[in-house]
DSSP file (Angstrom, degrees, kcal/mol; ACC not computed):
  #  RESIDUE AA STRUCTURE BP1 BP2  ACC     N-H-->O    O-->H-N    N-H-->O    O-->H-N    TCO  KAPPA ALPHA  PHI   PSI    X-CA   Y-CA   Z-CA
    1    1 A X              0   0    0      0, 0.0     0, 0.0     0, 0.0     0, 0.0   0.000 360.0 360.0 360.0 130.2  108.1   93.5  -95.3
    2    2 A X        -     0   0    0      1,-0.1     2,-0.6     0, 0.0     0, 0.0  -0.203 360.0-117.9 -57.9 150.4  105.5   92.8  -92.5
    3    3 A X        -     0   0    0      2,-0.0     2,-0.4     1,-0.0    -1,-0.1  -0.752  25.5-126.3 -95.7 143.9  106.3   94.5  -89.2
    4    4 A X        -     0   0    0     -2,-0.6     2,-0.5     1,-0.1    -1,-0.0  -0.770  16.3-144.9 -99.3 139.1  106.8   92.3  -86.3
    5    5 A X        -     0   0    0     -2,-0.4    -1,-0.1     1,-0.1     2,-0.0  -0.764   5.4-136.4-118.1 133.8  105.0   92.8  -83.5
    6    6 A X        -     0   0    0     -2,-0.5     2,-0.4     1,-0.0    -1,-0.1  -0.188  13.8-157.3 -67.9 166.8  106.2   92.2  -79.9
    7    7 A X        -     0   0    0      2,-0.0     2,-0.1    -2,-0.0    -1,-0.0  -0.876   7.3-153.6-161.5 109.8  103.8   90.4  -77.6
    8    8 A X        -     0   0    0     -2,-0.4     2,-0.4     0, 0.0     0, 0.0  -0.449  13.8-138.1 -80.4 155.6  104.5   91.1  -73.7
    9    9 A X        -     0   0    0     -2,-0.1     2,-0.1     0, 0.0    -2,-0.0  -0.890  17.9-161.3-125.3 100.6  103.3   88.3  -71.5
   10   10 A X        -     0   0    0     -2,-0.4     3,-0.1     1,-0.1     2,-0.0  -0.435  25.1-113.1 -42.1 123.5  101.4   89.5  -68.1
   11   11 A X        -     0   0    0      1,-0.1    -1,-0.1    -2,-0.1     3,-0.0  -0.370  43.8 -93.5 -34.1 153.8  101.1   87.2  -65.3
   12   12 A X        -     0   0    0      1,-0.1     2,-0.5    -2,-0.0    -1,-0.1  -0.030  44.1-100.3 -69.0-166.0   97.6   86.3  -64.6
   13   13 A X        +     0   0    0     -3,-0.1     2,-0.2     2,-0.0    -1,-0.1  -0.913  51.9 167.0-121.9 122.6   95.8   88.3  -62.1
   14   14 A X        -     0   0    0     -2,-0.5     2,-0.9    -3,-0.0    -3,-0.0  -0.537  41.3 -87.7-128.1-154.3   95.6   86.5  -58.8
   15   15 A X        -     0   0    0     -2,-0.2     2,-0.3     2,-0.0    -2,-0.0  -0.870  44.7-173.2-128.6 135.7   94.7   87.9  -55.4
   16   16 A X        -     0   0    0     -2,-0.9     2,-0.4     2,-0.0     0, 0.0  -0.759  23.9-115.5-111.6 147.3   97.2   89.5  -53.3
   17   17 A X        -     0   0    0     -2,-0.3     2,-1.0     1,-0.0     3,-0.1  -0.829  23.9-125.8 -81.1 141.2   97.4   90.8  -49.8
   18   18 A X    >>  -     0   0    0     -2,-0.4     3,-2.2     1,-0.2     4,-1.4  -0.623  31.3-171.6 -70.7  90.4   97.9   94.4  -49.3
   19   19 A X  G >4 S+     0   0    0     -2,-1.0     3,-1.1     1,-0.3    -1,-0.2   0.983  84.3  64.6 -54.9 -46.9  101.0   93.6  -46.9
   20   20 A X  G 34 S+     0   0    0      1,-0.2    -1,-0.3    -3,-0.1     4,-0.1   0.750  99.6  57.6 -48.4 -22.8  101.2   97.3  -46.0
   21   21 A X  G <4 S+     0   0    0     -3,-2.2    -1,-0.2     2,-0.1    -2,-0.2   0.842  89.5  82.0 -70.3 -31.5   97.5   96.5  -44.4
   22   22 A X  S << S-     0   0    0     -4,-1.4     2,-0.4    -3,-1.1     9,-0.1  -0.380  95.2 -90.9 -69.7 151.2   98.7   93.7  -42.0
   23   23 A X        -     0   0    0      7,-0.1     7,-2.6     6,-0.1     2,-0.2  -0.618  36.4-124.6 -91.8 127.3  100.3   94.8  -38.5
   24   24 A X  E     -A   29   0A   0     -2,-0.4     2,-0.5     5,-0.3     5,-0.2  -0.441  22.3-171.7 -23.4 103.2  103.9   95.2  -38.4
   25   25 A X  E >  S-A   28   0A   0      3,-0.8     3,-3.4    -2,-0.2     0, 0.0  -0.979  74.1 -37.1-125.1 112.3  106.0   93.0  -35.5
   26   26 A X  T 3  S-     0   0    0     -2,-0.5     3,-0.1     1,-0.3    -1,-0.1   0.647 126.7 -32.6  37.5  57.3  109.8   94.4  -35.6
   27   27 A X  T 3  S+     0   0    0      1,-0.3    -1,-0.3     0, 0.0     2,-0.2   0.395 124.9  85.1  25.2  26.6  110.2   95.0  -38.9
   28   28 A X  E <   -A   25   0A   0     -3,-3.4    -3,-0.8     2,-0.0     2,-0.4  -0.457  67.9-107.2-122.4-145.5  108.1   92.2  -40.2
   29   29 A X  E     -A   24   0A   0     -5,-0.2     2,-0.6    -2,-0.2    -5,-0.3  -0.944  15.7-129.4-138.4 125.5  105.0   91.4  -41.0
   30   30 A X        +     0   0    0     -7,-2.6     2,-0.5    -2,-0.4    -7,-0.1  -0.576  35.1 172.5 -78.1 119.1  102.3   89.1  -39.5
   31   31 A X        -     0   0    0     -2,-0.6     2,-1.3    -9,-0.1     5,-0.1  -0.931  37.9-106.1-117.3 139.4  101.0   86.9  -42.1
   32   32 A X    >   -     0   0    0     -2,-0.5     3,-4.1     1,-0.2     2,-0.7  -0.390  30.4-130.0 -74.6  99.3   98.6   83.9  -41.6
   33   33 A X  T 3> S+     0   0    0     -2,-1.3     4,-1.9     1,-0.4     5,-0.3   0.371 101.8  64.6   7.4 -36.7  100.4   80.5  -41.9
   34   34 A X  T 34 S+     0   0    0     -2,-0.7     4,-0.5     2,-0.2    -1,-0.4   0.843 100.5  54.4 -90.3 -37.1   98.2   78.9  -44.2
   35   35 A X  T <4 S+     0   0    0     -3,-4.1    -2,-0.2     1,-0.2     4,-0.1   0.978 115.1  40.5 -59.1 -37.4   99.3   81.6  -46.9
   36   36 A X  T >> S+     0   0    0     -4,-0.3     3,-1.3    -5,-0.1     4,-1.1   0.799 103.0  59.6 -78.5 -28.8  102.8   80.8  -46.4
   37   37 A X  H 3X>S+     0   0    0     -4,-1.9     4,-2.8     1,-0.2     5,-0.5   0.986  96.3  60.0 -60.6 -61.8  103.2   77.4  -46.1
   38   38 A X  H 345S+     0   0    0     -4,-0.5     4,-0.2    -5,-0.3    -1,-0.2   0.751 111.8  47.6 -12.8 -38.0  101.7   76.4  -49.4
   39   39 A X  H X45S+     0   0    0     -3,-1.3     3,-3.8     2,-0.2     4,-0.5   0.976 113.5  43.7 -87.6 -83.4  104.8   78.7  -50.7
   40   40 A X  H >X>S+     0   0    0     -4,-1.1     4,-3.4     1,-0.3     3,-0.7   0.588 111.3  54.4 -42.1 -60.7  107.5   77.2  -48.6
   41   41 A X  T 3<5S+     0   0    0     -4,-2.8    -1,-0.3     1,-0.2    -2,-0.2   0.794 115.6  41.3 -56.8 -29.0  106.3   73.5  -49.3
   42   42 A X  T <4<S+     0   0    0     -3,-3.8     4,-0.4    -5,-0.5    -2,-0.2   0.738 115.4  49.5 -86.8 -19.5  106.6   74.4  -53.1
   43   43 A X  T <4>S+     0   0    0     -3,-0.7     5,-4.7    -4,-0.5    -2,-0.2   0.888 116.4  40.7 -81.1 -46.1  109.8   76.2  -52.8
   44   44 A X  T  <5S+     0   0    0     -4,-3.4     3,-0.3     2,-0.2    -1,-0.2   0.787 110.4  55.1 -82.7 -19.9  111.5   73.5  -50.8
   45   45 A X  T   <S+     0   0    0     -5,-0.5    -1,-0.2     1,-0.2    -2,-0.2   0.871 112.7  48.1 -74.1 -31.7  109.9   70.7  -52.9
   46   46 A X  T   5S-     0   0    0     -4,-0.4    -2,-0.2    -5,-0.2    -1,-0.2   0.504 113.1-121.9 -88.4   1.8  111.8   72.8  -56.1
   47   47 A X  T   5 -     0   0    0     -3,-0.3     2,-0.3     1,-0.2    -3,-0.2   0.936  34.9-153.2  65.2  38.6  114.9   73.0  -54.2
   48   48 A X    > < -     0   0    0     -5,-4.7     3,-1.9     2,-0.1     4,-0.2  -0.462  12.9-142.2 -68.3 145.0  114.8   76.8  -54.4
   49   49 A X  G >  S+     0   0    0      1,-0.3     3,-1.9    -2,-0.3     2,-0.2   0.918  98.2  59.2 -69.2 -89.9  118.4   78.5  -54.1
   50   50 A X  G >  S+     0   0    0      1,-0.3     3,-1.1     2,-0.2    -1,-0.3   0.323  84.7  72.7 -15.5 -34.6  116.9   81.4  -52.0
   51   51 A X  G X  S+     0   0    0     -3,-1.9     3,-1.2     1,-0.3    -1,-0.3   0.781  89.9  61.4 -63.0 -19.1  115.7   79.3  -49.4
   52   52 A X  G X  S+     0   0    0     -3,-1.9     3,-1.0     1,-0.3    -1,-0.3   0.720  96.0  60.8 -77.9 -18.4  119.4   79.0  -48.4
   53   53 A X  G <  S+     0   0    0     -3,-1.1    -1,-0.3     1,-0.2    -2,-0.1   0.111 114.6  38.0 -96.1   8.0  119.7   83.1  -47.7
   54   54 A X  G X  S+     0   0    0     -3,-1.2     3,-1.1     3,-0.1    -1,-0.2   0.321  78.3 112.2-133.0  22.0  117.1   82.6  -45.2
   55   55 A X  T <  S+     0   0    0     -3,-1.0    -2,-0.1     1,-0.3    -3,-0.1   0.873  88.7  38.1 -62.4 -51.6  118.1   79.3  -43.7
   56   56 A X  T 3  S+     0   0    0     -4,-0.2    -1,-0.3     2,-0.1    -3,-0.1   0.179  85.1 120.1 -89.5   8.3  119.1   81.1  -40.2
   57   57 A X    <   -     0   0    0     -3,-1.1     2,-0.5     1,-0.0    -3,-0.1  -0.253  61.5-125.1 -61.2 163.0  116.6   83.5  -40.1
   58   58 A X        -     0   0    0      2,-0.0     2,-0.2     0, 0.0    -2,-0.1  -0.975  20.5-163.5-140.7 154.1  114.4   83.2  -37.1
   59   59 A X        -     0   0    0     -2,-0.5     2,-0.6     0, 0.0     0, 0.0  -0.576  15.0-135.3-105.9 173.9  110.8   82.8  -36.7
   60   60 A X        +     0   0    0     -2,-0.2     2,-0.2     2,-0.0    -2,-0.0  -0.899  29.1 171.8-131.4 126.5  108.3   83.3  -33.9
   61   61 A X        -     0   0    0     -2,-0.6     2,-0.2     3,-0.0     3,-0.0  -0.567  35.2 -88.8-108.7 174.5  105.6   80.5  -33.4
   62   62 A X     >  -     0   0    0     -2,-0.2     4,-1.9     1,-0.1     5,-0.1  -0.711  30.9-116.6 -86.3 141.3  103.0   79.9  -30.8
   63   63 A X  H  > S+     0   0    0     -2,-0.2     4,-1.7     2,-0.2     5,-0.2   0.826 113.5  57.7  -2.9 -68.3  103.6   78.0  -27.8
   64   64 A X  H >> S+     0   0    0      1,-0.3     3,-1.7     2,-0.2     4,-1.0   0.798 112.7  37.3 -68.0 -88.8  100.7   75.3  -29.3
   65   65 A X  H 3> S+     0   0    0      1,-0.3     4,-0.6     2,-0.2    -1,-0.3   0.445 101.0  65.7 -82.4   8.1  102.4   74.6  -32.6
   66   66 A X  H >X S+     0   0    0     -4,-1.9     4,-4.0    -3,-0.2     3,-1.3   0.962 111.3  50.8 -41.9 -48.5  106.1   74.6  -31.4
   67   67 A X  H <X S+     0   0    0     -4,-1.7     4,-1.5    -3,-1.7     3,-0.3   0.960 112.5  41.5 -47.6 -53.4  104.3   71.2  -29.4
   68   68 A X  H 3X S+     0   0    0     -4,-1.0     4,-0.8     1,-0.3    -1,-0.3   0.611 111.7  51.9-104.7   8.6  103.1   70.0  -31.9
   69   69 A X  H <X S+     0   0    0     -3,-1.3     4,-2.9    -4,-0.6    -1,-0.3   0.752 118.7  42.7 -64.7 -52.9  106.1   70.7  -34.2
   70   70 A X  H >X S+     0   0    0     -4,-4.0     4,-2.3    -3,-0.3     3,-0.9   0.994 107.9  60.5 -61.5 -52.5  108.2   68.9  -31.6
   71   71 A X  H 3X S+     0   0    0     -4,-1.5     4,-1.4     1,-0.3    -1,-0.2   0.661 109.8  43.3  -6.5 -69.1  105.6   66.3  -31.3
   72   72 A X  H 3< S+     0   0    0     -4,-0.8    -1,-0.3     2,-0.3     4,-0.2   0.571 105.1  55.7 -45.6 -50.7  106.1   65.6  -34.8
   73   73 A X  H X< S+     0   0    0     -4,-2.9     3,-3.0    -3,-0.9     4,-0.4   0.995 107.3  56.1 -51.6 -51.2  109.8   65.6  -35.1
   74   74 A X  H >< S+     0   0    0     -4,-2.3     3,-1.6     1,-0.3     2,-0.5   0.777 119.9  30.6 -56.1 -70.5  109.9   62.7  -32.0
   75   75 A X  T 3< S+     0   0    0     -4,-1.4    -1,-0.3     1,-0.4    -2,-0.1  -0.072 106.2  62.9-131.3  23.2  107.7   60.5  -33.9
   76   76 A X  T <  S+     0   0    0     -3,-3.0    -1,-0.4    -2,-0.5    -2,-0.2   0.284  82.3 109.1-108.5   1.8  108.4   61.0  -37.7
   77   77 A X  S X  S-     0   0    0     -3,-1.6     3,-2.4    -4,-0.4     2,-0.0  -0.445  87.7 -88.9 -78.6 145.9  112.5   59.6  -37.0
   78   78 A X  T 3  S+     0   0    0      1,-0.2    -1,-0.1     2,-0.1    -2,-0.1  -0.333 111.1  20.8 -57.8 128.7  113.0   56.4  -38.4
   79   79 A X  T 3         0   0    0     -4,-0.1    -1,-0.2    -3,-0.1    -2,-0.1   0.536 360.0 360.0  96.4 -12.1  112.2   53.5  -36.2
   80   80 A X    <         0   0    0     -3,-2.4    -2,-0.1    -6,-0.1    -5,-0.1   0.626 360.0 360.0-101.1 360.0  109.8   55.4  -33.6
C-alpha cells in the first residue's frame, strides 16, 4: 500500500512590520494609517465578527483628519 503523504500549506511570504520596532503610545502601537485602513475596509466589507469586540475601542486621530472626517459625515447624509 502506498504511503500517504501529508502536504502542510504555508502562507505566502508577504512583508510585515516588525511592530516591536514602532514607538509605543499607552500600550499601543503607532502604525501608519494607510497600512491599516486597507485591513479595516476589507474586514468591514466581509462583515468580520471581530470587528464587533472592538466596536468601543477608542482611537486617537489628528486634529486635520477629525475635520475632514466630520467634513465628510455632513455631506455624505442623504439629501445634502
Amino acid at each position: 500500500m502506498a504511503m500517504r503523504r501529508l502536504k502542510l500549506y504555508t502562507e505566502p511570504e508577504i512583508e510585515t512590520v516588525a511592530y516591536s520596532t514602532l514607538p509605543e503610545t499607552r500600550g499601543g502601537v503607532q502604525v501608519p494609517l494607510g497600512e491599516v485602513l486597507p485591513l479595516l475596509a476589507d474586514a468591514v466589507s466581509s462583515d468580520r465578527t471581530w470587528l464587533k469586540d472592538f466596536a468601543d475601542e477608542e482611537i486617537t486621530v489628528s486634529s486635520d483628519l477629525y475635520d475632514v472626517l466630520q467634513a465628510y459625515r455632513h455631506f455624505r447624509r442623504p439629501g445634502a
